[in-house]
C-alpha positions as a LaTeX table, in Angstrom:
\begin{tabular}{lrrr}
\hline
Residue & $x$ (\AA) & $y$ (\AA) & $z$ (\AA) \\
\hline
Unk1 & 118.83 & 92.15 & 62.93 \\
Unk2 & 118.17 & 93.86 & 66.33 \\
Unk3 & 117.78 & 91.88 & 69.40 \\
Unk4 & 115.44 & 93.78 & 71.92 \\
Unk5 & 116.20 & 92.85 & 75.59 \\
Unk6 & 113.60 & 91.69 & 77.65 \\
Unk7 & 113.14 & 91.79 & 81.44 \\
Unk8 & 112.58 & 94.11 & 84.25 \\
Unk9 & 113.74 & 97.59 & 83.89 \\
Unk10 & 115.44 & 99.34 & 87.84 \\
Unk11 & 112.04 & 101.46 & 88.06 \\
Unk12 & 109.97 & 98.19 & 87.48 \\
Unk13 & 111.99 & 96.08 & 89.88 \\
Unk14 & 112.05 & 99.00 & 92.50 \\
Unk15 & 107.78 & 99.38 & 92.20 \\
Unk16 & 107.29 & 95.63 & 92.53 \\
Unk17 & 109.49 & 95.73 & 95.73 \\
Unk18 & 107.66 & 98.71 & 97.22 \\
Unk19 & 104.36 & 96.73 & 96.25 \\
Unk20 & 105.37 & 93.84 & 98.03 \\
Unk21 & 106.54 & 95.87 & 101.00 \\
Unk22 & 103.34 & 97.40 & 101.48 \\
Unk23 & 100.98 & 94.12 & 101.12 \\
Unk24 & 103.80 & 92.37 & 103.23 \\
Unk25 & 103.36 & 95.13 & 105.66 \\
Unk26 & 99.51 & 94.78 & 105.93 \\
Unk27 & 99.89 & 91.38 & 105.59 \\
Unk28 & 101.81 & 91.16 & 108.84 \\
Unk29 & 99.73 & 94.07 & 110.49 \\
Unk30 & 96.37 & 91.68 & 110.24 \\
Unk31 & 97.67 & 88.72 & 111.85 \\
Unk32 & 97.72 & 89.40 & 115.04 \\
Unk33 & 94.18 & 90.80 & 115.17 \\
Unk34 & 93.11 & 87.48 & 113.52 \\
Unk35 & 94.94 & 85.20 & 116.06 \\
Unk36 & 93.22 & 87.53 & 118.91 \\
Unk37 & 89.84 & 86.99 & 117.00 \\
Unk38 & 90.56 & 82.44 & 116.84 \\
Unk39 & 91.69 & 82.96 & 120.67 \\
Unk40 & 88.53 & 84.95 & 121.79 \\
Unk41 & 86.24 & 82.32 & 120.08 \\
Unk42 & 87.88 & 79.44 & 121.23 \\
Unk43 & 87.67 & 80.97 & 124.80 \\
Unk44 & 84.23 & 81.24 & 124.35 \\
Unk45 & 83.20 & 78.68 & 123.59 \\
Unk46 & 85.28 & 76.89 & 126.91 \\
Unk47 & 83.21 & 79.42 & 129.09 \\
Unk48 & 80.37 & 78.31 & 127.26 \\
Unk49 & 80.89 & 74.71 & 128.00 \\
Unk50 & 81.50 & 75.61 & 131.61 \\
Unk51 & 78.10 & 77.74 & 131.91 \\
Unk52 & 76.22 & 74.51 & 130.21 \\
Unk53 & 77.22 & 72.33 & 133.14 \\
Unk54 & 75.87 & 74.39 & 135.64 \\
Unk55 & 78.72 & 77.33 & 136.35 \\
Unk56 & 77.08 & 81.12 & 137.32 \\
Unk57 & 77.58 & 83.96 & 134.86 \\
Unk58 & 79.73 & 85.68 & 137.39 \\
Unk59 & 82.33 & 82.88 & 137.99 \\
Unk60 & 82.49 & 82.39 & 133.50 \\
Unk61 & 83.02 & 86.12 & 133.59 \\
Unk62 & 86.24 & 85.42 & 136.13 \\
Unk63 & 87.22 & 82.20 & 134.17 \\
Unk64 & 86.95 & 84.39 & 130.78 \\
Unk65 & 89.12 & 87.39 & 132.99 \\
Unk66 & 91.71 & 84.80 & 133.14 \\
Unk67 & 92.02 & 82.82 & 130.05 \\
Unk68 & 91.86 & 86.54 & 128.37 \\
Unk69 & 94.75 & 87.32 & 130.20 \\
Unk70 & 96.83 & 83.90 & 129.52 \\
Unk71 & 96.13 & 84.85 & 126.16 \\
Unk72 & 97.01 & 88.15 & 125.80 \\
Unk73 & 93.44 & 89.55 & 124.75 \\
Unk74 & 92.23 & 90.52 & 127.67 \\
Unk75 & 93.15 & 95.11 & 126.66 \\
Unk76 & 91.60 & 94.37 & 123.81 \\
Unk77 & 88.45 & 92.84 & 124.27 \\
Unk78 & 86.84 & 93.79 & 128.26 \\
Unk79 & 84.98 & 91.55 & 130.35 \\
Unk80 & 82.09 & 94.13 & 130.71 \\
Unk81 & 81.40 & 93.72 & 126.33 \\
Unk82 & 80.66 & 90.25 & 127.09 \\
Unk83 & 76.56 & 89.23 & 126.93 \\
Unk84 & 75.39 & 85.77 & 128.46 \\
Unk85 & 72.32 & 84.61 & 127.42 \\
Unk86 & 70.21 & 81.01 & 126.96 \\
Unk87 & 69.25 & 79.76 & 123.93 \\
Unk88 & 67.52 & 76.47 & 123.98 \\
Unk89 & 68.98 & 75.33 & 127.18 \\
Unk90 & 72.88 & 76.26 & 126.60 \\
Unk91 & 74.73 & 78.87 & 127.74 \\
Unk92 & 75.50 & 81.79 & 124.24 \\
Unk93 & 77.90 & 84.25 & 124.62 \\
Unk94 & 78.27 & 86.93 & 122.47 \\
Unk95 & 80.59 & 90.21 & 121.88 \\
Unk96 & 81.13 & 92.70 & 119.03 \\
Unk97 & 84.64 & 94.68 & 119.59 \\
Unk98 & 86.77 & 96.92 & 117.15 \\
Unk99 & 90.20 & 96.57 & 116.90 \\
Unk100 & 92.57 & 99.51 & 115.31 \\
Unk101 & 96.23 & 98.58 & 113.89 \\
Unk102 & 98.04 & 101.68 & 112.89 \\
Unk103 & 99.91 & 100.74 & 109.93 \\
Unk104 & 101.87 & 103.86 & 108.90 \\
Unk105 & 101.76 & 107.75 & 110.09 \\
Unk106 & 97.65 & 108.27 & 109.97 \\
Unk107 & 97.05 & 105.40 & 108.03 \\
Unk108 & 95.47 & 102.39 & 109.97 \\
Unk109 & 93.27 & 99.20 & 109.54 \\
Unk110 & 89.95 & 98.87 & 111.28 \\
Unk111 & 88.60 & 95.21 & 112.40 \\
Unk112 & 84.95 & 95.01 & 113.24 \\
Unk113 & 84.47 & 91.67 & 114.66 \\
Unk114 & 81.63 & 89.58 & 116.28 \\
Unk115 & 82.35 & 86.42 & 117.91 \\
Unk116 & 80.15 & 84.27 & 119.65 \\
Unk117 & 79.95 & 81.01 & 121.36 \\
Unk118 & 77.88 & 79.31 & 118.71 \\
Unk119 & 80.60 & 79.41 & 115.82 \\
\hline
\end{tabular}
């Protein structure tokens, strides 16, 4: 009687190891625009807070300016895509920016995001 071997053949374990390179690649590749995204709404909503007790659009635009830049965010996401508005009384802000990570040669990932001070 013939035993048959069982197990991973070289071209099997070499195709799961390029798999997991590439969705550990893109894996990696997303994070930081997700971290940026958590920062911006958490800034937000700070600025917010400040506009509620009183503060004029123009000094939240400079206290945004500066948090962005403590944060890193501030080449990604400009001051001018930022709207103010009211909404029962508090101060909303809003802003929709895309964010492009080249992943490799002409291959990239495109974020569309939309944060806002409500969240």
């Amino acid at each position: 009687m013939k035993s048959r071997q069982s197990g991973l053949s070289l071209i099997g374990a070499i195709l799961v190891i390029v798999l997991l390179g590439i969705f550990l690649l893109i894996g990696f590749k997303t994070v930081g625009p997700y971290k940026e995204y958590y920062s911006l709404q958490r800034i937000l909503k700070v600025v917010a807070d400040e506009g509620d007790n009183g503060t004029l659009e123009d000094e939240m635009r400079r206290s945004y300016e500066r948090r962005a830049v403590v944060d890193g965010i501030d080449e990604s996401v400009p001051m001018s895509a930022l709207k103010f508005r009211k909404q029962g009384g508090k101060t909303v802000i809003e802003v929709a920016y895309e964010r492009k990570v080249p992943l490799v040669a002409n291959i990239s990932l495109l974020f569309d995001f939309r944060a806002s001070s409500l969240k």
